[in-house]
Each structure stands twice: as C-alpha cells, then as structure tokens.
VOPAGU-2260 file (C-alpha; in pm, 1 decimal, decimal comma):
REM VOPAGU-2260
SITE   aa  ch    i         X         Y         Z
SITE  UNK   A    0    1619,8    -826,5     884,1
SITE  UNK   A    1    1314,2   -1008,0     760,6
SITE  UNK   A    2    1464,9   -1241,5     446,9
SITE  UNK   A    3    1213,6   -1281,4     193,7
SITE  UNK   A    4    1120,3   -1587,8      30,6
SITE  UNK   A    5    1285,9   -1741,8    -221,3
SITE  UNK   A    6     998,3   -1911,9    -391,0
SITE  UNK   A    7     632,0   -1801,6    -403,9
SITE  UNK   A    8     453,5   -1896,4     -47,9
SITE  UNK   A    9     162,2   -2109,7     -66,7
SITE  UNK   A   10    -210,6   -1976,1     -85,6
SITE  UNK   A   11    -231,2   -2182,4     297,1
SITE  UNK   A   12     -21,6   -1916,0     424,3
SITE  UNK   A   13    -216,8   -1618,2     305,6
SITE  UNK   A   14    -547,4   -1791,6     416,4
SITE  UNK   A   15    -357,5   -1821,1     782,4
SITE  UNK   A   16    -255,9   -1484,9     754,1
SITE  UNK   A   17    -565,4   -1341,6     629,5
SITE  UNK   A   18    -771,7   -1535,4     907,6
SITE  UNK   A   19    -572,4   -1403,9    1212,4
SITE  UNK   A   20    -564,6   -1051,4    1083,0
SITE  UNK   A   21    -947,5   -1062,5    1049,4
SITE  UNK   A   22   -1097,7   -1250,7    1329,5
SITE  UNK   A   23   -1479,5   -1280,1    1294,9
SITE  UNK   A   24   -1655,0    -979,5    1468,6
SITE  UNK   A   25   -1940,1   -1204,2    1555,4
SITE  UNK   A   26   -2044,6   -1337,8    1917,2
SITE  UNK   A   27   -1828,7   -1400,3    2174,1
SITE  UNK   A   28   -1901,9   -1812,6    2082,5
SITE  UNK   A   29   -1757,8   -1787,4    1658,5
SITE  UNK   A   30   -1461,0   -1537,7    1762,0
SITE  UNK   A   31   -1336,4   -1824,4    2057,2
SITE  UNK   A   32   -1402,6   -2109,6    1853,2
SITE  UNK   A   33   -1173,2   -1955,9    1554,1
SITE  UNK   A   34    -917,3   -1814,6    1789,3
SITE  UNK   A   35    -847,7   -2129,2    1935,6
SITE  UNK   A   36    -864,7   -2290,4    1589,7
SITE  UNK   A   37    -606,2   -2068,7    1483,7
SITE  UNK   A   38    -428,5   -2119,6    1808,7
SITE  UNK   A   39    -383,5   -2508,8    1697,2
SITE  UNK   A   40    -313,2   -2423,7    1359,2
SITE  UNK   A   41      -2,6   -2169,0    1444,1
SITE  UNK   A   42     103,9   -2420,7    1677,2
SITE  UNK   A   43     141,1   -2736,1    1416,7
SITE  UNK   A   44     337,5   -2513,0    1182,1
SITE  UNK   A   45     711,8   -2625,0    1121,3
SITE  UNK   A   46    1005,8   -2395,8    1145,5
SITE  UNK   A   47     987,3   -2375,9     753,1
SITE  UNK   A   48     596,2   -2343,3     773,4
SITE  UNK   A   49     692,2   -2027,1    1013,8
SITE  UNK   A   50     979,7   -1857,9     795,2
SITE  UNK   A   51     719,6   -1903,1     509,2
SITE  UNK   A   52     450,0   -1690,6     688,8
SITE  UNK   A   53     635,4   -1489,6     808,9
SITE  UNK   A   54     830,2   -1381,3     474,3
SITE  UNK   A   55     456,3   -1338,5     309,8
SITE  UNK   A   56     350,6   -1140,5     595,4
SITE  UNK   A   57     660,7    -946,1     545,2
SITE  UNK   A   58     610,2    -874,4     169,5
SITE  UNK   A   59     246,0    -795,7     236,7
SITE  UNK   A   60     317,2    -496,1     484,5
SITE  UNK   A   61     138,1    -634,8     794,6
SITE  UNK   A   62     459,7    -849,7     961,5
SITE  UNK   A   63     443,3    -651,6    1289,2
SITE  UNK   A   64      42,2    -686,8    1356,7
SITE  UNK   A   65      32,9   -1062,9    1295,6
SITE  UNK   A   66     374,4   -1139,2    1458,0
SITE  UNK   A   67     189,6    -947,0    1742,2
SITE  UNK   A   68    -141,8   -1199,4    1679,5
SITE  UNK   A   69      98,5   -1458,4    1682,5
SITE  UNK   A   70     254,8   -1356,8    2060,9
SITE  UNK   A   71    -104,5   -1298,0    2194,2
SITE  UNK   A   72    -198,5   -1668,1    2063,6
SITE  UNK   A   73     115,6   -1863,0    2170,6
SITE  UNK   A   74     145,8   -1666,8    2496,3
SITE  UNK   A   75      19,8   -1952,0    2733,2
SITE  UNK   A   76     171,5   -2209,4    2545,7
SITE  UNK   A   77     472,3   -2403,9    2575,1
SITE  UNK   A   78     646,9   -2375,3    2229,8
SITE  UNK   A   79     890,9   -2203,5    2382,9
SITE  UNK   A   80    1097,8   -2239,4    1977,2
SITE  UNK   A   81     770,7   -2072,6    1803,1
SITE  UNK   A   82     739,6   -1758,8    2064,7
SITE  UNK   A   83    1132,4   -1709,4    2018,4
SITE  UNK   A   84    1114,8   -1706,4    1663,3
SITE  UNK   A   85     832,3   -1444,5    1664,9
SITE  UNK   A   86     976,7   -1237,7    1930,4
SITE  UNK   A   87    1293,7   -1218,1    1754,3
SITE  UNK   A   88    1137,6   -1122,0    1428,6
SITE  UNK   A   89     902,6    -891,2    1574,2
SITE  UNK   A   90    1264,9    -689,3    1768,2
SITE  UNK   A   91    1389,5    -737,3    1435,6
SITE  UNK   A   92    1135,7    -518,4    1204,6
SITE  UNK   A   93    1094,9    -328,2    1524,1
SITE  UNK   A   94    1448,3    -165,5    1493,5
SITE  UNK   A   95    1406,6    -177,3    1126,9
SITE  UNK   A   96    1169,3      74,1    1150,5
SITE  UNK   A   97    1237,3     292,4    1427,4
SITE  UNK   A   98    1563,9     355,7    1196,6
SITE  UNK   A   99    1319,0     453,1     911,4
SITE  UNK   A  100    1117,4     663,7    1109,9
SITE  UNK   A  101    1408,6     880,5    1271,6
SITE  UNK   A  102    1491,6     933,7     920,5
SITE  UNK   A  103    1184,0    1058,8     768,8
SITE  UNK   A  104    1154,9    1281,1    1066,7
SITE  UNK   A  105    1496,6    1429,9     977,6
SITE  UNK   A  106    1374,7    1437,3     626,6
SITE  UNK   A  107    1026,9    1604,8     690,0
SITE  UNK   A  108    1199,4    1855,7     968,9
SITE  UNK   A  109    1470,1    1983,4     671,7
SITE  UNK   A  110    1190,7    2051,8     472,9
SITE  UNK   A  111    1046,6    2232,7     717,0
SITE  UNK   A  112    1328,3    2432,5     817,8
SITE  UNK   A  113    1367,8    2548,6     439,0
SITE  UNK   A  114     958,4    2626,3     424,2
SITE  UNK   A  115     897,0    2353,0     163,3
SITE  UNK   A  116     592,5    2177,4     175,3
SITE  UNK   A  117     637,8    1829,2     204,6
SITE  UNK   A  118     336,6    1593,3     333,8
SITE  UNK   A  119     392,0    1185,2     409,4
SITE  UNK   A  120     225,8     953,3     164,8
SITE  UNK   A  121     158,2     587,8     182,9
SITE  UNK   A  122     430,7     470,4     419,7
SITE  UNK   A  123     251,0     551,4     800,3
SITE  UNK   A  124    -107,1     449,8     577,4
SITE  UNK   A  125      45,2      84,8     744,3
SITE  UNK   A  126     143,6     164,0    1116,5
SITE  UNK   A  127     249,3     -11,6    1319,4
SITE  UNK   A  128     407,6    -196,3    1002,8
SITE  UNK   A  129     596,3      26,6     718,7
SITE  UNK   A  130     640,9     -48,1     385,5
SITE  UNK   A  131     958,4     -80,7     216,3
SITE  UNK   A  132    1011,8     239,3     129,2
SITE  UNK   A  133     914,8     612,3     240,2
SITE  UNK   A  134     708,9     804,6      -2,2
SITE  UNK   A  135     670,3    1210,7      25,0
SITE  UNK   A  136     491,6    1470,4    -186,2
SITE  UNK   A  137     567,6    1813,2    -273,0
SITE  UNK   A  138     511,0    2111,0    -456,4
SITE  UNK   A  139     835,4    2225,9    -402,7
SITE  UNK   A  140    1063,0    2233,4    -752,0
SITE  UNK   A  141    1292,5    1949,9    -806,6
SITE  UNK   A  142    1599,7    2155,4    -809,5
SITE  UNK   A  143    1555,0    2253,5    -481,4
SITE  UNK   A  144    1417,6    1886,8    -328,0
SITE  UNK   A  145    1778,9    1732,9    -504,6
SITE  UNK   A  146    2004,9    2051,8    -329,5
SITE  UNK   A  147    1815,2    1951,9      13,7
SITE  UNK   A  148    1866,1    1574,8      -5,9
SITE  UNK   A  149    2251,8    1595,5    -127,8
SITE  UNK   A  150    2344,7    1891,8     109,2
SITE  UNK   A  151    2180,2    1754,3     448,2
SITE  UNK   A  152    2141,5    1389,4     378,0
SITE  UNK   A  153    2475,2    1323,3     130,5
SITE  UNK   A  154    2202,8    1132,5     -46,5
SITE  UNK   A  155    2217,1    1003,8    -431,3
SITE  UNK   A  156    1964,4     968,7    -678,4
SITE  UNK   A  157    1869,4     665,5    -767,5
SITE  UNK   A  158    1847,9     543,8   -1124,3
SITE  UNK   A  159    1495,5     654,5   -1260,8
SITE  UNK   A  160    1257,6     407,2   -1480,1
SITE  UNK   A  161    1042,3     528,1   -1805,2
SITE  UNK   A  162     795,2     578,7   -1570,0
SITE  UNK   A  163     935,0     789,9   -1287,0
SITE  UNK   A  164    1051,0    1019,4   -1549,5
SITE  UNK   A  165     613,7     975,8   -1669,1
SITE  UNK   A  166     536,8    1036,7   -1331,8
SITE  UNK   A  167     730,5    1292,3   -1219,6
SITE  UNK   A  168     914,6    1107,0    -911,8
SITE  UNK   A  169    1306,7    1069,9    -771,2
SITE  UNK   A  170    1424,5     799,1    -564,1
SITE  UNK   A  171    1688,0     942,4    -330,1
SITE  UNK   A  172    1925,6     707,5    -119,9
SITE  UNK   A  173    2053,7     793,0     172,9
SITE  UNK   A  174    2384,4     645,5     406,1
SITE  UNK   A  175    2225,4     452,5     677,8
SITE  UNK   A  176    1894,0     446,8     561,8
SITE  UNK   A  177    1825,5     110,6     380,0
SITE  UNK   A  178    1465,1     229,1     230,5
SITE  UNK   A  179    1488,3     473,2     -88,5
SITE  UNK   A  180    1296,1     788,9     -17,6
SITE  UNK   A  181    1062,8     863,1    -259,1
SITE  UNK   A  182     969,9    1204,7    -355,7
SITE  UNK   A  183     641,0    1306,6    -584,3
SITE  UNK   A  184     730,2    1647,7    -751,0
SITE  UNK   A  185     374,7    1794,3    -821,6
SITE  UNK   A  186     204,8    1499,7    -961,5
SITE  UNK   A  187      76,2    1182,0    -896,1
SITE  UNK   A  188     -11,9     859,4   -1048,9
SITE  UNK   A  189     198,7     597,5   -1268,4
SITE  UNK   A  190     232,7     864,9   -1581,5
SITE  UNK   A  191     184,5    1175,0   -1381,7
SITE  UNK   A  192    -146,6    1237,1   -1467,9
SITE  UNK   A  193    -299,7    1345,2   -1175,3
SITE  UNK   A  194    -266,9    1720,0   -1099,1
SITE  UNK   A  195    -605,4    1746,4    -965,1
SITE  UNK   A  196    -535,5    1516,6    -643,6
SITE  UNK   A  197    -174,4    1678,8    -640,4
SITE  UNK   A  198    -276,1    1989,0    -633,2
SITE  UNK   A  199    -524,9    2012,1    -331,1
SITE  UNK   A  200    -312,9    1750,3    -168,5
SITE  UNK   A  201    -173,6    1905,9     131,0
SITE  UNK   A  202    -460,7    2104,1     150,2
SITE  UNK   A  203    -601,1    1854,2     300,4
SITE  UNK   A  204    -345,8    1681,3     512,2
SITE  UNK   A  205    -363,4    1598,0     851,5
SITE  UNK   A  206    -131,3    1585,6    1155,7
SITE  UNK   A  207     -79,1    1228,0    1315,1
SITE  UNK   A  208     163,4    1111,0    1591,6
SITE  UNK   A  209     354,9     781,0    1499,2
SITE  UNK   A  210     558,3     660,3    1821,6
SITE  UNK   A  211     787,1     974,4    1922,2
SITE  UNK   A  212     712,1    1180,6    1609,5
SITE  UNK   A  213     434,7    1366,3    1438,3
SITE  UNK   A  214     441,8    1379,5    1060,3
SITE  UNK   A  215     188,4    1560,9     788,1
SITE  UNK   A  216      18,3    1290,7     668,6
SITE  UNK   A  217    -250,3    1269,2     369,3
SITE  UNK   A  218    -635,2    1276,3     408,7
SITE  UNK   A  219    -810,8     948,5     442,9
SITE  UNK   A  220    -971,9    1035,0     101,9
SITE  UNK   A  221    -648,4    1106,6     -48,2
SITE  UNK   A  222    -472,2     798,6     114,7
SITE  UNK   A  223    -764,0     534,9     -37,7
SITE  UNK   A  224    -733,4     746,6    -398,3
SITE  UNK   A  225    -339,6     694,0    -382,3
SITE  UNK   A  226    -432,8     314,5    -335,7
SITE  UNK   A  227    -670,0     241,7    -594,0
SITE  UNK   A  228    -432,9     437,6    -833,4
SITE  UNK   A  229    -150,3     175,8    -728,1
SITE  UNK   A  230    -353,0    -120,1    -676,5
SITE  UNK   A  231    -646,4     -76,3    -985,2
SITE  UNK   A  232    -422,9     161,0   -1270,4
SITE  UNK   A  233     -78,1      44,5   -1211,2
SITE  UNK   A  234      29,3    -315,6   -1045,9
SITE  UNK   A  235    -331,4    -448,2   -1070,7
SITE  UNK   A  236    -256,3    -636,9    -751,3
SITE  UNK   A  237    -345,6    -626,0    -377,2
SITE  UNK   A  238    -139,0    -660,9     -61,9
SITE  UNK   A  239    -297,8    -782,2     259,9
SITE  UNK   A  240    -225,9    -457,1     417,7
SITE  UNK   A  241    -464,3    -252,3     154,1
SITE  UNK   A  242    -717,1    -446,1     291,5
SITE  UNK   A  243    -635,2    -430,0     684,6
SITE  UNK   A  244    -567,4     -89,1     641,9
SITE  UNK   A  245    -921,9      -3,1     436,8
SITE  UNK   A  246   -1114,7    -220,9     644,2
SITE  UNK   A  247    -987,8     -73,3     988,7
SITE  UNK   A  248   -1008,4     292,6     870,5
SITE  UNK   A  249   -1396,9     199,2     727,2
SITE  UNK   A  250   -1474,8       2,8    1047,2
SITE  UNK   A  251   -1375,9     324,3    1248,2
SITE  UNK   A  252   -1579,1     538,3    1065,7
SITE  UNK   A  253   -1341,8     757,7     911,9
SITE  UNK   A  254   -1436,9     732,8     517,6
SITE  UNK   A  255   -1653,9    1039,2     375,9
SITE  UNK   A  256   -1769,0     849,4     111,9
SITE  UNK   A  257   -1958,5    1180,4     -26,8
SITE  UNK   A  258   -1602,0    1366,1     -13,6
SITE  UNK   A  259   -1388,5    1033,4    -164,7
SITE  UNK   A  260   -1688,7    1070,4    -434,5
SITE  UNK   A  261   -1658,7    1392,7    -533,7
SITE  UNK   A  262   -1266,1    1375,4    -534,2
SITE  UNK   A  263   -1261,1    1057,4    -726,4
SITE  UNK   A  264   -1445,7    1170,8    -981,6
SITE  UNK   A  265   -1262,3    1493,5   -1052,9
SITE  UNK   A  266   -1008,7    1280,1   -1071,0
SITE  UNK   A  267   -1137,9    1031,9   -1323,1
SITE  UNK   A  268   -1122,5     749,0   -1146,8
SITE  UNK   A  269   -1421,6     657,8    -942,9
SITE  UNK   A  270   -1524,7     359,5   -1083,7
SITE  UNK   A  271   -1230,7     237,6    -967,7
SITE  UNK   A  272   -1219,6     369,2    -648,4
SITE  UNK   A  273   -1550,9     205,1    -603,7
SITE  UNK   A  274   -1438,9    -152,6    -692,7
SITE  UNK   A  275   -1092,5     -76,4    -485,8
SITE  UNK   A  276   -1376,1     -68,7    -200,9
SITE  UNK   A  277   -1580,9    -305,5    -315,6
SITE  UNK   A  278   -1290,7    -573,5    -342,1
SITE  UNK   A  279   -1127,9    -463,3      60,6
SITE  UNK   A  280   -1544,9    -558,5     132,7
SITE  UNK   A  281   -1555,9    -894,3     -23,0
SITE  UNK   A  282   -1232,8   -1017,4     104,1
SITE  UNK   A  283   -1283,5    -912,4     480,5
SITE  UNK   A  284   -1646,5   -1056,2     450,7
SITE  UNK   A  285   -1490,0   -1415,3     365,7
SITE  UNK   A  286   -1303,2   -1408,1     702,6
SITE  UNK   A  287   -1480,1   -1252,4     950,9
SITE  UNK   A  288   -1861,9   -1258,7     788,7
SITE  UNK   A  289   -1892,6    -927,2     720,0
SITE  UNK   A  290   -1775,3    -711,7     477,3
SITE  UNK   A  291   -1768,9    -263,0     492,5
SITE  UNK   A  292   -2105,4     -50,3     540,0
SITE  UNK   A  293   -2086,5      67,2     224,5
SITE  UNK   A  294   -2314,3     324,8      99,5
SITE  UNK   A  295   -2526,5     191,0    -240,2
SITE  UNK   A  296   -2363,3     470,7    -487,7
SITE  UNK   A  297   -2025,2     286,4    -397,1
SITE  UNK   A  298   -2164,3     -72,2    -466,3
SITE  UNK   A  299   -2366,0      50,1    -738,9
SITE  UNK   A  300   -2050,4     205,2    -906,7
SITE  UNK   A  301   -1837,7    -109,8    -875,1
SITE  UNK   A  302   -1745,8    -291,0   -1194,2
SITE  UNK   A  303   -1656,2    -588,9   -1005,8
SITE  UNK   A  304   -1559,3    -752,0    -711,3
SITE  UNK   A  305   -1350,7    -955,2    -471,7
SITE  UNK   A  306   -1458,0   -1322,8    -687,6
SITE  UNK   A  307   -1290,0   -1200,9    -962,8
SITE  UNK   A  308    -944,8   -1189,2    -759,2
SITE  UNK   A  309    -656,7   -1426,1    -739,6
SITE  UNK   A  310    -401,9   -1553,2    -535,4
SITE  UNK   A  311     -70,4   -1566,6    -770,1
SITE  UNK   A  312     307,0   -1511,5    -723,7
SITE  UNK   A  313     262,3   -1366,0    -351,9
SITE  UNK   A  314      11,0   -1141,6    -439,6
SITE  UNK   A  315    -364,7   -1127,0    -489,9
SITE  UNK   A  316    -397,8   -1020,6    -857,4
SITE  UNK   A  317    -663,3    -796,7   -1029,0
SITE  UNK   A  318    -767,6    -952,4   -1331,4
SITE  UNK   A  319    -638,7    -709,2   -1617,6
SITE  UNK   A  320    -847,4    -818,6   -1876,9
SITE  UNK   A  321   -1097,1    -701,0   -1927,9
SITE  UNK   A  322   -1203,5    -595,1   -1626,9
SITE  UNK   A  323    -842,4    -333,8   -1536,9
SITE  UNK   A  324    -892,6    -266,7   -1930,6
SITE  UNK   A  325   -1186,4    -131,9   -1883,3
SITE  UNK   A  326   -1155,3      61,3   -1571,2
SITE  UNK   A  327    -838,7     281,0   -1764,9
SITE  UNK   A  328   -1071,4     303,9   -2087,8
SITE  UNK   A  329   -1350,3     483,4   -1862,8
SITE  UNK   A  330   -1061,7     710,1   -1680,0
SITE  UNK   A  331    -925,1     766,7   -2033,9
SITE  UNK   A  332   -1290,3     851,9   -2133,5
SITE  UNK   A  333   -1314,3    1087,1   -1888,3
SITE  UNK   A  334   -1011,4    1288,7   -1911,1
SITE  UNK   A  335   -1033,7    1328,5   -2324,5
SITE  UNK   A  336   -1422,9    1374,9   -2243,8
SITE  UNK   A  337   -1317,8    1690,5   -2048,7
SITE  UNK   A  338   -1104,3    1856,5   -2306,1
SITE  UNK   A  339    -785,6    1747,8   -2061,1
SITE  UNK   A  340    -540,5    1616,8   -2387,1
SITE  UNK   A  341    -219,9    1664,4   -2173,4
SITE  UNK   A  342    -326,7    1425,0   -1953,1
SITE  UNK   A  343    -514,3    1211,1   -2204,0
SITE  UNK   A  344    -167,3    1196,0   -2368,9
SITE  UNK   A  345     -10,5    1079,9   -2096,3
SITE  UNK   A  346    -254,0     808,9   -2001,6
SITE  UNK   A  347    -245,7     689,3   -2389,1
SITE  UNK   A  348     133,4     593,3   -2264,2
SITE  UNK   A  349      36,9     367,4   -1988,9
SITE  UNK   A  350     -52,4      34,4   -2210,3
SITE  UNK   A  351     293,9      58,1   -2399,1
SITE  UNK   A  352     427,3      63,7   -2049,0
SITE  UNK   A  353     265,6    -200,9   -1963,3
SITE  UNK   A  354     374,0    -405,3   -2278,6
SITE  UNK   A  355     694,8    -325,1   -2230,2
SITE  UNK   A  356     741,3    -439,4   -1909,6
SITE  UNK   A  357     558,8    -760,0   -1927,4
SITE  UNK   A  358     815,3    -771,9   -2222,9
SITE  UNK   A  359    1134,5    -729,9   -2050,0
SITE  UNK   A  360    1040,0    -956,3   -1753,2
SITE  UNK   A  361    1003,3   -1218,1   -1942,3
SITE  UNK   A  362    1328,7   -1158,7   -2112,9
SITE  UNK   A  363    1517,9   -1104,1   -1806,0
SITE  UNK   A  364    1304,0   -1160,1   -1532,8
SITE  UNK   A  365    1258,0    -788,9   -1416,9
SITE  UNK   A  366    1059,6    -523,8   -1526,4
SITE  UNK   A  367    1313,3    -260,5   -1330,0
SITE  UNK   A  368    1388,1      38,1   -1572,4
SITE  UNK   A  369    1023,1      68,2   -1707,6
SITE  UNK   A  370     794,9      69,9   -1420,8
C-alpha cells in the first residue's frame, strides 16, 4: 500500500505532477519538447524525490494515471531503480483496488437482489484511480441499508461526526475491505440540504463498465454538482483529480452545460458551479495552454477564478474569505429567497461547523467528529 507522506510535499511536486497529467495539446513540436523535458526531469528525481510524488499523487486521486505517465516516459531508459519503483507501486494500488471494486460490486448486487435503489457516487468519477473510500446513494430507508450491510457484509457502523448526522450519511466498515463504504440516505450535501439533486438522482444515472463490472453510476451533471458541493461549500479545496477528471469529461464533450444550468440552479448553487468550472479551466490552461470551451453564461456566472487559488498543506485551497463566504451567502439567499426554511435552517448550521472544526484542529490537530 501507497504510504502517505509524513510532511506536506513541496509545490515542485504538484507542478511535476500537474505537468505530466496535462501535456500541452498543441503541435506535435511544444508536446515533444515538454515530454522530453519532463522525461529529464522524472529522471533526476531521487528515491525520496520519487516517494514524495508519488505519496502526493496518491493523496490527490490520480496515482495510477501518472505512475502510468511515468512507465510510458522511463520506458526506453536505463533507470532500471526508477521503472521498478513505479511498477511496483503501480501492482500495488492495482490490487488495492481490484479488492475495492469486487466489493462494491457485492455491495451494489445485494442491493439489487433486495430491489433497493442504490446508484455509485464519486468513487468510479476517478477511474482508473479510486478514491479512498466508496460512496453510494439511496432512497432506500436507513433501517433497511444497516439490516443489509450487517446481515450480508458483517459490517459495523462507523462512528458518525456532527455532520453526517447534518447530512444524513453512515459510514459502514466491512472485514476485508480497508475503504469505509459510504452511504447517502436521501440527501446530499455537507448539512443535508440538498433534496432537489437527491431526489432526481438516479433518475438520471447511467450504466458504465469499470474493468469486469458494470455499476449505476451518476449523470455527468450530477457528478460535477456533487464536486462543487465538496470542493466550493464544504473543504474549500481542490484535488488534482477534480481537475483531470473535469477537464477530460469537458474535453470529450460530455458536459450539457444548459442541463448542469438548469440543475444547478434549482439547486442553489450555480454560481458556484460556475467558478468550480471556471477554476478546472484556469488551472489546465497554465499547463497545457488551453483551458475548457466554456460557454459565456458559465464564465459570466463565475465569481472568481483559478488566480485566486493556492497551493497549501497538499492541497490547492479555495480562498474562504470572502470569496467561499460569499458563494454560501448567495446559496443561502436563494434557498430563504424561495420560501425553503428547512433547508435555510440547515445551511444557517454550516459556519458553526466550520468554526468548530477549525476549533478543534487546532486544539488537537483533527477536525474528526465534526466534519
């Protein structure tokens, strides 16, 4: 297994990262010259230089497709050390999550056989790398999800934070399975405020193969609004694999924009949705020259963009104030605007969340039990 790193990895090995994940898609002249720039720059890294990369590749989601750049650029060479270390890492993650797969497989097939709906959510949105857990979502009443997962699985239930009880979610663990499933009872979003995306969810899933096994899977609007609501309402941070992940499902055409519109608006958040976009642009455009066709109601609707964003503690951070601030004031706006107080209630929670984490990892250097 992939160790991560005990200290925060330098901004070198993001920009490394980040360049060999998104080559330029100029001429055939700019893509050789920075392939065999990069080719010279992977090759002059040191075995700690490696483990570093690798470990922020890791925690960023996108280990197996740059392990796999790194093979395809050291293939002709003679490090014979370098193409070990990646091959062993890649067999590594490889196994790690062909386990996870067969699992959620098993999962998704129980559900089945008991005619619950159950549709995949994030995890797959990063083939052929998987996250560190499995996320599902279903309509199906918690009762019945817990009797399932303890009868067929001998899971337990994990421990459950301020805001899994807010947002309506279980964390099952299972014998054998290293990743905690987790399971999305009928809402979404950090304080379970969205029943409009929840609702129509599986309404508008799709069926994908992964490897051996075919899985219900959300829509691509769906999958991009689950994002921004993880990445621009609740950790206000990015991992490299939002943005491979956005930019390869944008480059391939497969974004209604006029759908993800309408959705993210009924859902009070398209503002944010916008600069989520707006943001995956910028950053791809500083690596490879150019950023997303995006259509001008998505530009025009960003509040801001990838120049505002940071490098800090592993992660590239999203300002919080005041630009996060004021992206939740407009989605709180919105919902109280509509006559929704339930769910303008339980947005009204989320700063006191906040606080409190940012509180209690200070104190003890974790914010696990709120979040």
């Amino acid at each position: 297994m992939i160790q991560p790193a005990t200290e925060f990895p330098s901004l070198e090995s993001l920009t490394l990262i980040s360049r060999m994940l998104l080559q330029p898609h100029g001429g055939y002249s700019t893509a050789s010259l920075e392939r065999a720039a990069l080719k010279r720059e992977l090759l002059s890294l040191g075995p700690d230089e490696f483990r570093e990369a690798l470990a922020l590749a890791h925690t960023h989601h996108v280990d197996v497709r740059w392990l796999e750049v790194v093979l395809s650029l050291t293939r002709d060479e003679r490090d014979a050390a370098q193409t070990a270390w990646a091959r062993g890492a890649l067999a590594c993650e490889g196994a790690r999550i062909e386990n996870a797969v067969f699992f959620l497989h098993e999962i998704c097939a129980r559900f089945q056989e008991c005619r619950y709906d159950v549709t995949v959510i994030k995890s797959l949105d990063h083939w052929p790398d998987l996250g560190s857990d499995l996320d599902l979502y279903t309509n199906v009443a918690v009762e019945d999800v817990t009797k399932l997962f303890r009868t067929s699985f001998s899971a337990s239930i994990a421990p459950r934070s301020w805001g899994d009880r807010l947002a309506n979610k279980w964390n099952f663990v299972i014998p054998g399975l290293p990743e905690p499933v987790e399971v999305h009872a009928g809402r979404l979003g950090q304080t379970g405020e969205q029943l409009v995306i929840a609702s129509s969810l599986a309404d508008r899933a799709r069926q994908v193969r992964f490897g051996n096994y075919q899985f219900q899977i959300s829509s691509i609007s769906d999958r991009l609004m689950i994002s921004t609501l993880q990445r621009m309402y609740r950790h206000f941070n990015f991992r490299l694999c939002d943005i491979v992940d956005t930019a390869a499902v944008a480059d391939a055409g497969g974004i209604d924009y006029e759908q993800l519109r309408s959705l993210a608006i009924s859902a009070g958040i398209w503002e944010g949705m916008a600069t989520y976009l707006q943001i995956v642009s910028d950053y791809v455009k500083g690596y490879r020259g150019t950023g997303l066709d995006l259509p001008e109601f998505v530009t025009n609707a960003a509040r801001f963009g990838g120049k505002e964003v940071f490098y800090s503690r592993g992660f590239l951070r999203v300002p919080i104030m005041p630009q996060s601030a004021r992206l939740y004031g407009s989605q709180l706006a919105c919902v109280l605007g509509r006559g929704e107080l339930e769910i303008g209630a339980r947005l009204s929670l989320l700063p006191w969340l906040a606080t409190a984490a940012v509180a209690k990892q200070r104190l003890t250097g974790s914010d696990k039990g709120i979040w």
